[in-house]
SELODREN-434545 format. One record per residue: residue in one letter; y, x, z of N, C-alpha, C, CB in turn; residue number from 1. Coordinates in steps of 0.2 Angstrom, whole numbers, plus 5000, padded with zeros to 4 digits. Each point is the difference from the previous one (the first is absolute). Glycine has a CB too. Layout:
REM residues N
  res   nyy   nxx   nzz  cayy  caxx  cazz   cyy   cxx   czz  cbyy  cbxx  cbzz    n
    A     Y     X     Z     Y     X     Z     Y     X     Z     Y     X     Z  NUM
...
END
This chain:
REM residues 277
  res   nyy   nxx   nzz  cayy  caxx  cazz   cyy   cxx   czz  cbyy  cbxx  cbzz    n
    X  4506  5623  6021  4994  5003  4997  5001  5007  5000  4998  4990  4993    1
    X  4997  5012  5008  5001  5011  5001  4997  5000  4992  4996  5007  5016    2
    X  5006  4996  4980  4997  5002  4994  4999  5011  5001  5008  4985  4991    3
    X  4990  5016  5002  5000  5006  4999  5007  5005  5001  4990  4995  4994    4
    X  5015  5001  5004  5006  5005  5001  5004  4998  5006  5002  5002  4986    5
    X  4996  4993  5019  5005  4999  5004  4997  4992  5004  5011  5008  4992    6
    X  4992  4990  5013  4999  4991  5001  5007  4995  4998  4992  5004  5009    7
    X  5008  4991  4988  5002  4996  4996  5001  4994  5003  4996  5005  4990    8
    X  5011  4991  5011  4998  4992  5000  5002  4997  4994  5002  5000  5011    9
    X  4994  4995  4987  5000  4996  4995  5001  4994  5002  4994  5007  4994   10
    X  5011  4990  5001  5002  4992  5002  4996  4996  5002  5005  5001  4994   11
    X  4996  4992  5009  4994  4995  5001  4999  4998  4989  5003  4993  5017   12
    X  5003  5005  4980  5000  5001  4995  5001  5004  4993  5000  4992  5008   13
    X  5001  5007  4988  4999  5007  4997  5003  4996  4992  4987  5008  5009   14
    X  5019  4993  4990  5002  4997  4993  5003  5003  4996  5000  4993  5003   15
    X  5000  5015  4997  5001  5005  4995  4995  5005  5003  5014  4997  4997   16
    X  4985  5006  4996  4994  5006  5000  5003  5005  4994  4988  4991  5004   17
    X  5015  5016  4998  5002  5004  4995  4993  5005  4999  5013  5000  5004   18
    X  4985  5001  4990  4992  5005  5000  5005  5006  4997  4988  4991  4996   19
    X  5009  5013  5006  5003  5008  5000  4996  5003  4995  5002  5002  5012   20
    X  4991  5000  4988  4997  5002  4995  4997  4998  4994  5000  5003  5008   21
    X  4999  4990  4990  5000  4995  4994  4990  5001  4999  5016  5002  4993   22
    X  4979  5002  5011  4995  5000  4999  4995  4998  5005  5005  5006  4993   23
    X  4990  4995  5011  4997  4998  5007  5005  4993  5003  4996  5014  5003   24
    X  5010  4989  4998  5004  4996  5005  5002  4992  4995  5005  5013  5009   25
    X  4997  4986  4984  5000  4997  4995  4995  4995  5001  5005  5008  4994   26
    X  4989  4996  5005  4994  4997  4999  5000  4994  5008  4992  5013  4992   27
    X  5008  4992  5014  4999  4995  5004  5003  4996  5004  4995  5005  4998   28
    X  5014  4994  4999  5001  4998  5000  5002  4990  4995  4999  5015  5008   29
    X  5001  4989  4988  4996  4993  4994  4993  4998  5002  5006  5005  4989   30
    X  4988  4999  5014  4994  4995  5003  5005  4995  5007  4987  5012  4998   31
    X  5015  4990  5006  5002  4997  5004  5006  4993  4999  4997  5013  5005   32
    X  5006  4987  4989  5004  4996  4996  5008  5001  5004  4987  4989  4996   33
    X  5014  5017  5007  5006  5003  5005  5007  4997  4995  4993  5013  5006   34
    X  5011  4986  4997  5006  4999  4996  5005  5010  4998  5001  4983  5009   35
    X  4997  5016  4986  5003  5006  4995  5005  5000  4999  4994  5002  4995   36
    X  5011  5001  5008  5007  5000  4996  5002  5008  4996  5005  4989  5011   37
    X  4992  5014  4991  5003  5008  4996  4991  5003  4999  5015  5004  5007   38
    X  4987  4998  4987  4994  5008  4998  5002  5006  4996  4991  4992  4999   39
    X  5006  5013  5003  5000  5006  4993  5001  4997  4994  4993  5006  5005   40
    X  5011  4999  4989  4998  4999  4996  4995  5005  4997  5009  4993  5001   41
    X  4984  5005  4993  4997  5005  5001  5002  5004  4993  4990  4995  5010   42
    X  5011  5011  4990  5001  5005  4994  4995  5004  4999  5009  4999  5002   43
    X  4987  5003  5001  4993  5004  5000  4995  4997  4995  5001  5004  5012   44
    X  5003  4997  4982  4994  4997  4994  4999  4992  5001  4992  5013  5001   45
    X  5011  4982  4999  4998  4993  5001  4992  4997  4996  5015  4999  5001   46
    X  4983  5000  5000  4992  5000  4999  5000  4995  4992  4996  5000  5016   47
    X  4999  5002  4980  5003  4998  4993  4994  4994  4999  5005  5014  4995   48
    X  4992  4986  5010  4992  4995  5001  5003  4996  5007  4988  5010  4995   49
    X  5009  4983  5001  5002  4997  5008  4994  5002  5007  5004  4987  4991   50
    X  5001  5014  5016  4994  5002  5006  5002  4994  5006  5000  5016  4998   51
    X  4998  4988  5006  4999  4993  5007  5009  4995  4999  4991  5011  5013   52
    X  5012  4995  4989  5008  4997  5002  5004  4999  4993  5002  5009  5012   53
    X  4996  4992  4983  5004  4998  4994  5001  4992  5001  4996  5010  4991   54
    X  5001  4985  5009  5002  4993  5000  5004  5000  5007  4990  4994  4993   55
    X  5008  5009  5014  5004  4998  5004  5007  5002  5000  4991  5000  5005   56
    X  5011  5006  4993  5004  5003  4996  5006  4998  4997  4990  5004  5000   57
    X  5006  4991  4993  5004  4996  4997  5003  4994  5004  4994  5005  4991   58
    X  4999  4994  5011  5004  4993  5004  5008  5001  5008  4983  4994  4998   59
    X  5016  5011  5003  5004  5002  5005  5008  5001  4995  4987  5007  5009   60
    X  5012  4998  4988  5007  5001  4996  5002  4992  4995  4996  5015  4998   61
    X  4999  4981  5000  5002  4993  4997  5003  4997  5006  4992  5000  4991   62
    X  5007  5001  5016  5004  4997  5004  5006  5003  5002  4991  4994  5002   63
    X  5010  5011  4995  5007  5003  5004  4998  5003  5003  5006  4993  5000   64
    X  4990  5012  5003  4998  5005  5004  5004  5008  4998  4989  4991  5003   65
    X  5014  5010  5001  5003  5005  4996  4996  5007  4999  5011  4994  5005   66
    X  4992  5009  4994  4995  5009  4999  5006  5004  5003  4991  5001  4985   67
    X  5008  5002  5021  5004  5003  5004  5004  5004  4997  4993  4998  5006   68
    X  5000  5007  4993  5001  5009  4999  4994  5004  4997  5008  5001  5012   69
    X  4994  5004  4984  4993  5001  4995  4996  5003  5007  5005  5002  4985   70
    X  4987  4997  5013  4995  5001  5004  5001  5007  5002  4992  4991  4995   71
    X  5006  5010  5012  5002  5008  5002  5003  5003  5003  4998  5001  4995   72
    X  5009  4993  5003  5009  5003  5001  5002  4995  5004  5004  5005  4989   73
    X  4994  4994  5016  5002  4993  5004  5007  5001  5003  4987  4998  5004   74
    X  5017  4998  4994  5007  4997  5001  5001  4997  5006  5001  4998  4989   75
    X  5001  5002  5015  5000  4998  5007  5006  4994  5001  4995  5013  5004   76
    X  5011  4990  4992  5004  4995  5000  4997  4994  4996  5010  5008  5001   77
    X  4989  4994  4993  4996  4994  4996  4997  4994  5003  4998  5010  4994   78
    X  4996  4992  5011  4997  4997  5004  5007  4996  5008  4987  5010  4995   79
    X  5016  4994  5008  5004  4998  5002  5005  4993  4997  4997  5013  5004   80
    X  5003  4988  4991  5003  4994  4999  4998  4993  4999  5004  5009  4997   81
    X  4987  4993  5002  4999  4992  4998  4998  4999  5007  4997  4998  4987   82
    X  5002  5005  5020  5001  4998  5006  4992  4999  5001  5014  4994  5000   83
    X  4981  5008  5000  4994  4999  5000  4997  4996  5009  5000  5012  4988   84
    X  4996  4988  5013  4997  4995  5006  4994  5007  5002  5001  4983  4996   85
    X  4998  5019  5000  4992  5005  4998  5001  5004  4996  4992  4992  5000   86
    X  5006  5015  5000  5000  5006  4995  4992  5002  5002  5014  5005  5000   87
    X  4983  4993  4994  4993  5003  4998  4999  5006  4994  4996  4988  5004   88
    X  5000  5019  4999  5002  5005  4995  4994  5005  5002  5013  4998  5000   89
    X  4982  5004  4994  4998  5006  4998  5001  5005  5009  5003  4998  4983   90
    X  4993  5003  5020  5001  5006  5007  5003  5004  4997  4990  4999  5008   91
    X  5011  5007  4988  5000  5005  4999  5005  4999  4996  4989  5005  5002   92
    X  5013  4990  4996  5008  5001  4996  5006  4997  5006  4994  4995  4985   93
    X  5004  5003  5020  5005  4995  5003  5000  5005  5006  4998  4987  4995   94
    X  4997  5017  5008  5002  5004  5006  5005  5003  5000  4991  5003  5002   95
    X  5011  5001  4993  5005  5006  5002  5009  4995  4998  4988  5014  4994   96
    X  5011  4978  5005  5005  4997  5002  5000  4995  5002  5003  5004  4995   97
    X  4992  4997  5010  4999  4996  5005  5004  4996  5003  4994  5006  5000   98
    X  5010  4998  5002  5007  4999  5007  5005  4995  4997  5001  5015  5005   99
    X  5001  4985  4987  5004  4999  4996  4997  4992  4997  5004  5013  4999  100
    X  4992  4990  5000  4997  4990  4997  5000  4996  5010  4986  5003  4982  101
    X  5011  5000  5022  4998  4997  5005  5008  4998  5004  4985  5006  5000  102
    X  5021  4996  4998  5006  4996  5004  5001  4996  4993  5007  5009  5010  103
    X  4989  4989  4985  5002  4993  4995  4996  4995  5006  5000  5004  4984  104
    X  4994  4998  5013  4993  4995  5004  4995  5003  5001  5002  4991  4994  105
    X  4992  5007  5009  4995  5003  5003  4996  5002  4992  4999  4992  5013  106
    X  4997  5014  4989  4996  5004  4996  4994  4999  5001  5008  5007  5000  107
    X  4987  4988  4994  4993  5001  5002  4997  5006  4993  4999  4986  5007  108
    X  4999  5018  4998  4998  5005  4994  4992  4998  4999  5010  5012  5003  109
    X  4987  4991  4988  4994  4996  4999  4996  5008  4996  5006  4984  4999  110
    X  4988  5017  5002  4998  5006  5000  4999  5001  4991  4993  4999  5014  111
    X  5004  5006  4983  4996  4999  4993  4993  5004  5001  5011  4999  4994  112
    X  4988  5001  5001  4991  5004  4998  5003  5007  5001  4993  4991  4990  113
    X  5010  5011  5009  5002  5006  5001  5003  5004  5007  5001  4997  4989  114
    X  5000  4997  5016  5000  5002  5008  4993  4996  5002  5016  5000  5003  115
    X  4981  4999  4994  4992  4997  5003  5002  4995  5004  4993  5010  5001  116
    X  5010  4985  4997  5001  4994  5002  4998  4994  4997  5007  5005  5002  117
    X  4989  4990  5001  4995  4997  4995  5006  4992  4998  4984  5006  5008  118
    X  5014  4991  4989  5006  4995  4997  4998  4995  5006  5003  5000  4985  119
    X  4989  4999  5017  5000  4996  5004  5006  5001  5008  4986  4999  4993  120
    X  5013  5007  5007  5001  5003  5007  5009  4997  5000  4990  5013  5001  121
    X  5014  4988  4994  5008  4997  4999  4999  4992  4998  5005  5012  4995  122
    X  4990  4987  5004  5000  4989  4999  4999  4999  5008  4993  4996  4985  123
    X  5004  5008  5019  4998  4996  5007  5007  5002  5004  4986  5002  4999  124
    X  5017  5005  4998  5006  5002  5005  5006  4997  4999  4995  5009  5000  125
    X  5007  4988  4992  5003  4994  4996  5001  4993  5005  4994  5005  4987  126
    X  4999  4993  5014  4996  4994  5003  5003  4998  5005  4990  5003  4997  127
    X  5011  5005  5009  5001  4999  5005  5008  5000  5003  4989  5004  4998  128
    X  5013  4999  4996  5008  5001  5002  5002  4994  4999  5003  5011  4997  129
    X  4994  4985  4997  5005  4993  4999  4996  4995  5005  5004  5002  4987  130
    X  4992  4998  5017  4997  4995  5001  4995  4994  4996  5010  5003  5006  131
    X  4986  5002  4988  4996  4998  4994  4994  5001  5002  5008  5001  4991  132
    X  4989  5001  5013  4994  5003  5001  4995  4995  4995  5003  5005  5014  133
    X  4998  4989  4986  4994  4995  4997  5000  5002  4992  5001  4989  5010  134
    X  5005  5013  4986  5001  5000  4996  4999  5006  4998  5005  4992  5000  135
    X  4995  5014  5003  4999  5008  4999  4992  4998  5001  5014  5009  5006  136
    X  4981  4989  4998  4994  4999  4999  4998  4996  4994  5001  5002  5011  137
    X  5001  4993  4988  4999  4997  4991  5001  5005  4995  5004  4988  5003  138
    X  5002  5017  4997  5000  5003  4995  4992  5005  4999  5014  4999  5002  139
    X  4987  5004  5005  4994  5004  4999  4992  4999  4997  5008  5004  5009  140
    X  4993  4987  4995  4992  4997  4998  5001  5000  4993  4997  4993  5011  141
    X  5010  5005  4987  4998  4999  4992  4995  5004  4996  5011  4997  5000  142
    X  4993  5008  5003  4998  5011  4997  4992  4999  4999  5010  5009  5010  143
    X  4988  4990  4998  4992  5002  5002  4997  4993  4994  5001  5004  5018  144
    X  5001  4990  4982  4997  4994  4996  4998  5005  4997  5005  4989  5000  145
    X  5002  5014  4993  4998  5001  4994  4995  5004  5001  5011  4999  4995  146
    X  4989  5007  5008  4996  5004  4999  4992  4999  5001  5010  5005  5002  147
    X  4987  4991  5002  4995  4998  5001  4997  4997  4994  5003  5000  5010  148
    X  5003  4996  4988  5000  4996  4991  4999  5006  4996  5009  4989  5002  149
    X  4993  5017  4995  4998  5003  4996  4995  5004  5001  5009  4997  4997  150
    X  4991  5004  5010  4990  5004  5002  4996  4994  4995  4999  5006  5017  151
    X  5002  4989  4988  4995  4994  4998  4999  4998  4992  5004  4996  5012  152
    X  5001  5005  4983  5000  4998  4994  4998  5006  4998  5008  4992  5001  153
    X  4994  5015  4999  4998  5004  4995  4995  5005  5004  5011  4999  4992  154
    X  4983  4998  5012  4997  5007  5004  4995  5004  4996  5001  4995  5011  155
    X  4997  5000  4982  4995  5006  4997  5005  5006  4998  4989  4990  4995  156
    X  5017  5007  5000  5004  5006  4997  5003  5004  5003  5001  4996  4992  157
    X  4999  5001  5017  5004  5007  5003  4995  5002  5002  5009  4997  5004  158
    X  4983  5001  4997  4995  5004  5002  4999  5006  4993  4994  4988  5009  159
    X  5008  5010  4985  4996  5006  4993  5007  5002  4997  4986  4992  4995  160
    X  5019  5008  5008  5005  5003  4997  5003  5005  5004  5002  4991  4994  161
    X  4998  5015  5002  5004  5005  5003  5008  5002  4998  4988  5003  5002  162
    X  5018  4995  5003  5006  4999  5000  5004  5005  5000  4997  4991  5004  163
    X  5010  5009  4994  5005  5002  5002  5005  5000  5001  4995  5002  5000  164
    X  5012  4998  5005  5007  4998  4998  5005  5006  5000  4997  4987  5006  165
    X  5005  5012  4989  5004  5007  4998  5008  4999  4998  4987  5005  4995  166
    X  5017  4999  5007  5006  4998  4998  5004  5007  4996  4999  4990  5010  167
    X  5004  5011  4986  5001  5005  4994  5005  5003  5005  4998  4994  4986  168
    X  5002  5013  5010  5004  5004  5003  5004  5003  4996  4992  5002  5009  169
    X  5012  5004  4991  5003  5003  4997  4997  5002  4994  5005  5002  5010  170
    X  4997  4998  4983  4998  5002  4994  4994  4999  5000  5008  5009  4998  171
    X  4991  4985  5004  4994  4997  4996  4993  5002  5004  5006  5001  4988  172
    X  4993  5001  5018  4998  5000  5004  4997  4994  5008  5006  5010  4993  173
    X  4988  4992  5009  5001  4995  5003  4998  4999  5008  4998  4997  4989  174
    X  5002  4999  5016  4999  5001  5005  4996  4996  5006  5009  5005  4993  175
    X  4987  4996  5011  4996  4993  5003  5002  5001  5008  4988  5000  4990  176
    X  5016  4994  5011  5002  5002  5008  4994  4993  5003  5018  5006  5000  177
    X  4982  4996  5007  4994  4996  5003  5005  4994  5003  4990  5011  5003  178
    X  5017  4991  4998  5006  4996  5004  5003  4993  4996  5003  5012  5006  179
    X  4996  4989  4988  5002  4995  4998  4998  4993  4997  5004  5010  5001  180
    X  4999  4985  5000  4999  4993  4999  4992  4998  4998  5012  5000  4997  181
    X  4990  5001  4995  4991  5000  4995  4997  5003  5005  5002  5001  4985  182
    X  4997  5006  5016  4996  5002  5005  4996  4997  5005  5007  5007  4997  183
    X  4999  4991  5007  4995  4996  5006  4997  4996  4998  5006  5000  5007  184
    X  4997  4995  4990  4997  4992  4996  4993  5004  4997  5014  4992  4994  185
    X  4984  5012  5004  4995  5004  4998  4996  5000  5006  5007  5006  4991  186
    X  4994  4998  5011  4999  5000  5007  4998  4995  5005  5007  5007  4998  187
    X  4996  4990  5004  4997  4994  5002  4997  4993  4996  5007  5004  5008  188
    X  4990  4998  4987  4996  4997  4998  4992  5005  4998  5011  4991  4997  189
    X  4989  5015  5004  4996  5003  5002  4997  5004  4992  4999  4991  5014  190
    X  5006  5011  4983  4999  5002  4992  4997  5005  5000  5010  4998  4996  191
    X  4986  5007  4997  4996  5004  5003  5006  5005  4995  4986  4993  5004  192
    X  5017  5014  4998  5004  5002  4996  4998  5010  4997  5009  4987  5008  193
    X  4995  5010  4989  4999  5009  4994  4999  5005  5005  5011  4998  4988  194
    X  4987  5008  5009  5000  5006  5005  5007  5003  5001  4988  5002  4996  195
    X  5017  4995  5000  5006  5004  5001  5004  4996  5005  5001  5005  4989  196
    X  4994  4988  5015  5004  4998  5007  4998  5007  5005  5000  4984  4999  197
    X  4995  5018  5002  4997  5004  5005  5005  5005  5000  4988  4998  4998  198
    X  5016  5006  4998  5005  5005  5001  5008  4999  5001  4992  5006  4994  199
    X  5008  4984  5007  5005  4998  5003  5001  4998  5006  5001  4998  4992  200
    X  5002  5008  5014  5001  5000  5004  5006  5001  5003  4991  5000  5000  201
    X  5015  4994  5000  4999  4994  4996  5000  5000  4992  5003  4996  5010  202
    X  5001  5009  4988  5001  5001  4993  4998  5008  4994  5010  4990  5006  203
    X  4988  5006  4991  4998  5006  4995  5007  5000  4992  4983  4997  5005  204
    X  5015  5009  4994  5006  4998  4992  4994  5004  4993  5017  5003  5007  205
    X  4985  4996  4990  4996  5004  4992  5004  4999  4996  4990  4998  5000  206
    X  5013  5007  4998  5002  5002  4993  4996  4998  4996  5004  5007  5001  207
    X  5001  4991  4991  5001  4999  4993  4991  5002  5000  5016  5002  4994  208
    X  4981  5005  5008  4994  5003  4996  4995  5000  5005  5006  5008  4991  209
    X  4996  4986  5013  4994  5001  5007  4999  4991  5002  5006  5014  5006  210
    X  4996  4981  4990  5000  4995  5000  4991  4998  4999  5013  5001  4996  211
    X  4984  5003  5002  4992  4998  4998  4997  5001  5007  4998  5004  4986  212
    X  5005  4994  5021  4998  5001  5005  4998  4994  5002  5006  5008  5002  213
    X  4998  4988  4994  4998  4992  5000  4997  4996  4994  5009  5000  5007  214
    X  4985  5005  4993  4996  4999  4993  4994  4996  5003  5004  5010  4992  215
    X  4996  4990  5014  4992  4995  5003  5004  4992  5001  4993  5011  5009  216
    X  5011  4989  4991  5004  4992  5002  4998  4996  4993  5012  5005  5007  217
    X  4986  4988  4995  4997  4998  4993  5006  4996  5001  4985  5001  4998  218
    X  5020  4998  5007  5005  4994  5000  5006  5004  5003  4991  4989  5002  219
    X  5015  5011  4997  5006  5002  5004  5006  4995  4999  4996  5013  4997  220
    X  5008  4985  5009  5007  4999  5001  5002  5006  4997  5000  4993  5009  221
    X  5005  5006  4989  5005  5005  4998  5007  4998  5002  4992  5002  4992  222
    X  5012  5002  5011  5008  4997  5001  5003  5004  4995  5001  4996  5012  223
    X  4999  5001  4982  5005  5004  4995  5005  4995  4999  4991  5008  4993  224
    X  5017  4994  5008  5004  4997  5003  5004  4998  4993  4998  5006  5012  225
    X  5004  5000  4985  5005  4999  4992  4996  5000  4995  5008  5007  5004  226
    X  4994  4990  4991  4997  5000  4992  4996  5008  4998  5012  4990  4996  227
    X  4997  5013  5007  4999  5009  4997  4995  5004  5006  5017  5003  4995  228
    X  4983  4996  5009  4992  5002  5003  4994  4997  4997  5006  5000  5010  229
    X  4992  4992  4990  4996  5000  4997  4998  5005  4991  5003  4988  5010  230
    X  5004  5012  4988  4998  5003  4992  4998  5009  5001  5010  4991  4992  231
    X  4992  5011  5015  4999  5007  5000  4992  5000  5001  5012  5003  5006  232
    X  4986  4992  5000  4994  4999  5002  4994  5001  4994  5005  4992  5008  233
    X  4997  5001  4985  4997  5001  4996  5000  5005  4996  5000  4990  5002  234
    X  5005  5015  4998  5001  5006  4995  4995  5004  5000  5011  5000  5002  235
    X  4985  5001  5007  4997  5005  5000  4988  5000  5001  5016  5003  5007  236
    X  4985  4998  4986  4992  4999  5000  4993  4998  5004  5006  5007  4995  237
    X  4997  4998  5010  4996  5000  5007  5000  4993  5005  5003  5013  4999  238
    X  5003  4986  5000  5003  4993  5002  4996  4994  4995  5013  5007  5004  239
    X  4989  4992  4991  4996  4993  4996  4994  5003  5000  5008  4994  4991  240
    X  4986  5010  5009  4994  5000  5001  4998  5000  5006  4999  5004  4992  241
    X  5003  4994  5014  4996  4998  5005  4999  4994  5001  5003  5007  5005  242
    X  4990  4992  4996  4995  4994  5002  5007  4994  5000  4988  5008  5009  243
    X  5015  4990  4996  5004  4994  5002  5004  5000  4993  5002  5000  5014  244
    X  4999  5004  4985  5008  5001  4995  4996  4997  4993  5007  5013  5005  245
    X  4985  4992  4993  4999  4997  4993  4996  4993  5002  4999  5014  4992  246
    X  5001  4984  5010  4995  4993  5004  5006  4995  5001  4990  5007  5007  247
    X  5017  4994  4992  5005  4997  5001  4997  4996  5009  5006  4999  4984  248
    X  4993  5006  5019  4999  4996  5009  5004  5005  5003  4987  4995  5001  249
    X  5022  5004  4996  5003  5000  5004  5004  4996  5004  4999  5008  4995  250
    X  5005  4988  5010  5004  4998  5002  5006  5003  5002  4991  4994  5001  251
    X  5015  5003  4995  5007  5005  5001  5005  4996  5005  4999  5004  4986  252
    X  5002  5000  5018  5005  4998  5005  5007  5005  4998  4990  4995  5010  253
    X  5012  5005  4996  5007  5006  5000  5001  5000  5008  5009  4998  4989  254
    X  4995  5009  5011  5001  5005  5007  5001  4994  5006  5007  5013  4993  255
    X  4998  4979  5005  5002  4999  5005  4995  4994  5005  5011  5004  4993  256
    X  4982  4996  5002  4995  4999  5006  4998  5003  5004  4997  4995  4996  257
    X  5003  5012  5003  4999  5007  5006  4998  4995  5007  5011  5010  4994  258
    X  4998  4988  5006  5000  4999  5008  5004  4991  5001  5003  5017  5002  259
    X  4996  4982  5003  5002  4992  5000  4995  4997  5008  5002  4999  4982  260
    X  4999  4994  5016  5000  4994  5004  4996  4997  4997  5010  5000  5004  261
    X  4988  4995  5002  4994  4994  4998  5001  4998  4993  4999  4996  5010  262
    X  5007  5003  4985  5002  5000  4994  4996  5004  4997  5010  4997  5002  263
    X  4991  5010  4997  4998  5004  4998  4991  5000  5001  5013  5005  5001  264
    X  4985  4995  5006  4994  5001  5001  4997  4994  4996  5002  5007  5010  265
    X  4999  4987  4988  4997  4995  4996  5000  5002  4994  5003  4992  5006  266
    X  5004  5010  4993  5000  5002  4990  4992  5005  4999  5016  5003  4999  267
    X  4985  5001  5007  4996  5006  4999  4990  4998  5001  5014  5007  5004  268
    X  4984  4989  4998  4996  4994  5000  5000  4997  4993  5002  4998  5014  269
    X  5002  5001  4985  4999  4995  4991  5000  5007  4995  5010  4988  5003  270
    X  4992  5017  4996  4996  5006  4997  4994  5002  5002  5009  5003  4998  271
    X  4989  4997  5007  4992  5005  4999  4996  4992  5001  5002  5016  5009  272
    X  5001  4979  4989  4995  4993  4997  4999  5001  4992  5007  4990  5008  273
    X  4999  5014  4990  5002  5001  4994  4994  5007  4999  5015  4993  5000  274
    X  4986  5011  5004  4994  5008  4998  4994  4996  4998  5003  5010  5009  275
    X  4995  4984  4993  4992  4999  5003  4999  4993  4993  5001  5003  5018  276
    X  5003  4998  4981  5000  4992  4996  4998  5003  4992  5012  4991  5008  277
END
């Protein structure tokens, strides 16, 4: 199979799977039900609210799945040792050791929202390397079902509500990117959204005193990730008096639905059910 960093052969069968990045590639590999034997572990703030991958997560470590190397810092011997069949990994973390994971085992690298990689585009290319095409299409139809299901369920309040998905930024600040998860899920159901999407291309930021950008939004996702974010949030005036905020029509996620996998893109379908509801 020719992928993006190179061409690969992959087994007829496939009974170990090391994941490199513990995000996108996590996600789709648990949609696929792949045999895991190694992952990241993740240190980047571990999410204090349950998200897509926390149950898959648990269940993976409840069976003995080990945590390699902390996310970032990929251990190559680490991997080396549990003798993998398949290395699936984040493109942009795994290129520049390419050469090195690819004399363990073959390398399927998997894009993110931030190389403009759609999750569909890695479940078909997943599909194809294992010989799963029927199953990489069921994942995706699931996707399309839901989403027809929540046009179809909520079209007057997507038709009279004006939206947005925002994720906090430094000192209490915030930020609206167009690339990420909630976003699309937004998106393809056809939301009608705040004026502060229009100056994300793809992303916009606002400071602590510039937050009332998102004062037309009668409903907002929010990914506020930590407790101490959220209390900074509420610290600042401008912040609890907007429309979503004093209307309590916020929904709260964290930073690690950003990005992801059919996993993710479902989670992220079950929140903006939750804007509208």
């Amino acid at each position: 199979m020719t992928t993006s960093l190179g061409t690969i052969d992959v087994p007829d069968s496939v009974e170990s799977v090391v994941i490199i990045d513990g995000r996108r590639d996590l996600d789709i590999a648990v949609a696929f039900g792949l045999p895991i034997v190694g992952m990241p572990v993740e240190v980047e703030a571990p999410p204090e609210i349950p998200g897509p991958l926390t149950d898959a997560t648990s269940t993976l470590l409840a069976d003995g799945v080990p945590e390699l190397f902390p996310r970032n810092t990929v251990d190559v011997e680490s991997i080396a040792r549990v003798a993998p069949d398949l290395i699936i990994g984040r493109d942009e973390v795994v290129e520049d050791i390419y050469d090195q994971l690819s004399a363990i085992a073959p390398v399927l690298p998997v894009g993110s929202t931030g190389s403009g990689v759609a999750w569909q585009d890695d479940v078909e290319a997943v599909g194809a390397a294992l010989n799963l095409q029927d199953k990489a299409d069921e994942i995706i139809a699931e996707y399309d079902t839901r989403v027809a299901e929540v046009k179809r369920d909520n079209a007057d309040a997507i038709a009279g509500t004006v939206v947005l998905p925002i994720s906090t930024s430094d000192e209490g600040g915030i930020s609206v990117g167009r690339d990420r998860s909630p976003s699309i899920a937004l998106i393809d159901i056809g939301a009608r959204f705040g004026s502060a999407w229009e100056a994300a291309t793809p992303e916009v930021e606002y400071g602590p005193e510039t937050i009332t950008a998102a004062a037309d939004a009668a409903a907002i996702i929010a990914a506020i990730t930590s407790e101490e974010d959220l209390r900074t949030m509420n610290a600042n005036a401008l912040w609890t008096s907007l429309p979503a905020v004093a209307n309590n029509r916020i929904v709260r996620t964290d930073k690690f639905t950003n990005d992801g996998g059919p996993l993710t893109a479902l989670w992220s379908l079950d929140l903006v059910e939750q804007l509208y509801a």
